[in-house]
C-alpha positions as a printed Julia matrix, in Angstrom:
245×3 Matrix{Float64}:
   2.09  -21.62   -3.22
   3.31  -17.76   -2.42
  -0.12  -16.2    -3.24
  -3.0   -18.37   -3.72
  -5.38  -17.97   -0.64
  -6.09  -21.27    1.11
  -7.67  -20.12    4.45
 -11.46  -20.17    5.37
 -11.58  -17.79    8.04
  -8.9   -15.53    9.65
  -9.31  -13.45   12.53
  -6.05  -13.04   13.51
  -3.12  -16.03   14.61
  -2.81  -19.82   14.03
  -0.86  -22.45   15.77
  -0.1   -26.46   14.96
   2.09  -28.71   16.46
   2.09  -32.38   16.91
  -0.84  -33.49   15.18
  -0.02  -37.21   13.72
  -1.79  -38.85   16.5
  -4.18  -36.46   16.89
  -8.25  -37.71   16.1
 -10.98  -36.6    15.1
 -12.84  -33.95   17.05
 -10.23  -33.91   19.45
  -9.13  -30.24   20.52
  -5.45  -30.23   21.99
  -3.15  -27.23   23.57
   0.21  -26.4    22.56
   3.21  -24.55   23.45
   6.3   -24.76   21.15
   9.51  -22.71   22.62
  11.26  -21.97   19.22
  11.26  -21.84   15.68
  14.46  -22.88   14.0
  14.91  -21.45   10.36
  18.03  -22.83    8.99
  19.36  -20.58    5.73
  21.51  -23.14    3.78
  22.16  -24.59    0.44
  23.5   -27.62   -1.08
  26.77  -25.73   -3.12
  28.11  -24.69    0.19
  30.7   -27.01    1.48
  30.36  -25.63    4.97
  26.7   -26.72    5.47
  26.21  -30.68    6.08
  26.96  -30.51    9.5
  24.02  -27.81   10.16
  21.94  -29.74    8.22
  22.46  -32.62   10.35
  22.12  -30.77   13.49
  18.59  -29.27   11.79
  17.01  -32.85   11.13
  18.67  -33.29   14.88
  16.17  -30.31   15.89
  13.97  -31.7    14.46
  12.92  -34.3    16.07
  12.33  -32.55   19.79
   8.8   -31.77   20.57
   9.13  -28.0    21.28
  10.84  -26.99   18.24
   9.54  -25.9    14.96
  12.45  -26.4    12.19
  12.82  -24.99    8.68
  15.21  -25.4     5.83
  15.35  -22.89    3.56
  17.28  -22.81    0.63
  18.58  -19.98   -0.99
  19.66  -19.44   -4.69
  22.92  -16.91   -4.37
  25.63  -19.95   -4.24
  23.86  -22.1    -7.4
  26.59  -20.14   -9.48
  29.26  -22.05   -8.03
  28.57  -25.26  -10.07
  25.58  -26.85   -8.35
  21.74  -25.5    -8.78
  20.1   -26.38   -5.77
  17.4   -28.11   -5.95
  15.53  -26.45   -3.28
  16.53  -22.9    -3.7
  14.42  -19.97   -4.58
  15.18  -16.31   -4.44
  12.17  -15.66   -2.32
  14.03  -17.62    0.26
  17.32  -15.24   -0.29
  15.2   -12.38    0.18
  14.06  -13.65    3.6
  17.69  -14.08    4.9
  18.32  -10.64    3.67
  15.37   -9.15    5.67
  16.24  -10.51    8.54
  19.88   -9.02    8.19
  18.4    -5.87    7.13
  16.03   -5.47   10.51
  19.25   -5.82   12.56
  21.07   -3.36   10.31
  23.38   -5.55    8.58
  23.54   -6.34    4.74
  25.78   -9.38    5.29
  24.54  -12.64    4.66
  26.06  -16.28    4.56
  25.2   -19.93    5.06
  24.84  -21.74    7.0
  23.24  -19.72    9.21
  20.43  -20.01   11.63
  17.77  -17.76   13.07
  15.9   -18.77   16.37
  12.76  -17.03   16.93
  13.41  -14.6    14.48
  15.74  -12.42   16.26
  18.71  -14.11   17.28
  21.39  -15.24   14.33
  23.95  -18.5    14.9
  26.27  -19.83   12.9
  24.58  -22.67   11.57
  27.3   -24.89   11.89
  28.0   -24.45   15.46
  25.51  -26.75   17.72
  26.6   -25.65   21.33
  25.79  -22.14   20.1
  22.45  -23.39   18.32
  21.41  -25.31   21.37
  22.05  -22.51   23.63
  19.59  -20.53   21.45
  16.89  -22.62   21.4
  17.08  -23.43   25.37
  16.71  -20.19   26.05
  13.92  -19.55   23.32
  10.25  -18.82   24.29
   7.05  -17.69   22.0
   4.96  -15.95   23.74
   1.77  -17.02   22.12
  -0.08  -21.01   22.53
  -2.75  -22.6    20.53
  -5.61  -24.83   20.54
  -5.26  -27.44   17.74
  -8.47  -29.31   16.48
  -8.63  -31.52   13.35
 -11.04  -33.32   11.41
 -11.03  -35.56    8.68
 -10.42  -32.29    6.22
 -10.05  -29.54    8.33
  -7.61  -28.41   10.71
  -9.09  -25.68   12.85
  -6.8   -23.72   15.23
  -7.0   -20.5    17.5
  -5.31  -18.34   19.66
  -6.64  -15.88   22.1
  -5.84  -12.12   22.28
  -2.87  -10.73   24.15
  -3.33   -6.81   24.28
   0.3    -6.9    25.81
   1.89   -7.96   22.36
   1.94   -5.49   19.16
  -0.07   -7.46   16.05
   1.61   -9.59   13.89
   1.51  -11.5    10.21
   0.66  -15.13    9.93
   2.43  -17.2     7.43
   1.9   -20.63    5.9
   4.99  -22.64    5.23
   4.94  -26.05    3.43
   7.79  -28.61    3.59
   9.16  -31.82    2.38
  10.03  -33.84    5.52
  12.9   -35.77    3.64
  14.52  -35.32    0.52
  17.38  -37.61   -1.18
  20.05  -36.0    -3.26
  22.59  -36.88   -5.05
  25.12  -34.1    -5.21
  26.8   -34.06   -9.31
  29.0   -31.13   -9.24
  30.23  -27.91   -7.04
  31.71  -27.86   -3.82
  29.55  -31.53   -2.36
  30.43  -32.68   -5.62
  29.93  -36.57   -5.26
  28.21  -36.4    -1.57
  24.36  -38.01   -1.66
  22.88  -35.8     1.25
  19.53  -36.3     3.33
  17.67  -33.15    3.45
  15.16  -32.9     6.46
  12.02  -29.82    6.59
  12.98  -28.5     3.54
  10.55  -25.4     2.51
   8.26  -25.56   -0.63
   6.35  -22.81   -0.41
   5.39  -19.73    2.15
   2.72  -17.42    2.09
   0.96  -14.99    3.77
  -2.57  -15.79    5.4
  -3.68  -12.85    7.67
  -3.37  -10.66   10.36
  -3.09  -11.85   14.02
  -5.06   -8.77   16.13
  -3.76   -8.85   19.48
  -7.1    -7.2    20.87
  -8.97  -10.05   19.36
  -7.33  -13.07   18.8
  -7.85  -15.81   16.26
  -9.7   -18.32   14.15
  -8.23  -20.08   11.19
  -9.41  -23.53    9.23
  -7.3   -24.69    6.88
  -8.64  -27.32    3.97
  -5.85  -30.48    4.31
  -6.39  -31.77    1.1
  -5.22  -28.45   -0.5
  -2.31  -27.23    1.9
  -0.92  -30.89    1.52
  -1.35  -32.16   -1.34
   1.82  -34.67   -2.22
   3.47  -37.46    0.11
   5.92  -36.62    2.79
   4.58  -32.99    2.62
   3.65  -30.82    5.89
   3.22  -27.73    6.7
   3.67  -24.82    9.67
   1.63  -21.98   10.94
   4.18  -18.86   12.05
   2.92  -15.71   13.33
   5.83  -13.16   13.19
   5.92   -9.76   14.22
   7.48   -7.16   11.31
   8.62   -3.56   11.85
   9.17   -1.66    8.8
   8.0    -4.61    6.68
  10.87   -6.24    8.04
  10.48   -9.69    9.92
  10.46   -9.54   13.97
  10.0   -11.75   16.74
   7.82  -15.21   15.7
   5.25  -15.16   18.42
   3.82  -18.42   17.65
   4.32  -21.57   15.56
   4.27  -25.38   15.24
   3.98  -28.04   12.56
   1.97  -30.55   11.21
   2.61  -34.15    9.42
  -0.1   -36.15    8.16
């Protein structure tokens, strides 16, 4: 799921949000205000409550929200079940690009360029009610196809789009480590990400993406991000959204 091309045509950006009760043929416009990437893990004692307050997220209509799990506290007693280092390594970048090599969970990033304390909702909430992306989409989907655009905006430098797939609930039942004996309910927990394509700001565009590939287990779904980098580094998501069969 981090290399293996699923797109049939990219010229540039893709958007989804709020498909379940979309139809057939119907073409819909959409304008998230923030994308919520939660770094967290389940050895760290300190992260159910931003967990909670994730799956909380989760469930407004403008928001876009992520659990990733990283790998760096599975020596503690607990391997997460989630975690992979590719997910670490994001959490670093981002700490890199604001010139920090610090890292901890839980901690959340809003839009890719502000950092909260995961754990701390007034701070969280204040984050995401003052978050905007700058970008919208038009949605359309078929009965195996969802097609989505986005115009150009010369105004914006170009960006990377990503595809991120998710579990929308997970059980587990914590053995050992710090949650030892806890059974926790993990909400938009990341799979897989990948990179699609460019997003040209002078040209905007086109992506279809095959559903029976991108989701191909129960209680799976999966986001479109389009994120700015400098350096290689990640910047400033311009667009994103989600979609649930």
């Amino acid at each position: 799921m981090f290399s293996r091309p699923l797109f049939a045509s990219i010229a540039g950006a893709a958007l989804l949000f709020g498909l379940s009760a979309v139809t057939s043929a119907e073409t819909i416009h959409f304008e998230p205000k923030a994308v919520v990437e939660l770094f967290t893990s389940q050895g760290c004692a300190s992260c159910p409550p931003a967990d909670a307050l994730l799956t909380s997220l989760a469930d407004s209509e403008d928001v876009v929200a992520l659990a990733y799990h990283v790998d760096y506290w599975d020596y503690v007693g607990w391997k997460d079940t989630f975690a992979h280092e590719a997910y670490s390594d994001r959490q670093r970048a981002y700490a890199k690009s604001w010139g920090s090599s610090r890292i901890y969970t839980p901690q959340i990033v809003v839009n890719g360029t502000r950092a909260v304390v995961g754990s701390r909702r007034n701070e969280v909430q204040d984050a995401v009610d003052k978050a905007h992306l700058p970008l919208t989409m038009d949605v359309a989907l078929t009965d195996t196809m969802l097609k989505v655009s986005v115009p150009a905006d010369p105004s914006l430098s170009d960006a990377v789009i990503w595809l991120v797939t998710y579990v929308d609930r997970a059980d587990v039942k914590i053995d050992s480590g710090e949650n030892a004996g806890k059974s926790m309910v993990y909400t938009q927990v990341v799979t897989g990400r990948q990179m699609m394509g460019m997003w040209e700001s002078d040209t905007g565009a086109e992506l279809k993406l095959p559903l029976s590939e991108v989701l191909a287990t129960p209680g799976a779904g999966l986001a479109v991000i389009v994120q700015q980098e400098r350096s290689g580094l990640p910047g400033l998501i311009l667009a994103a959204a989600a979609y649930e069969p």
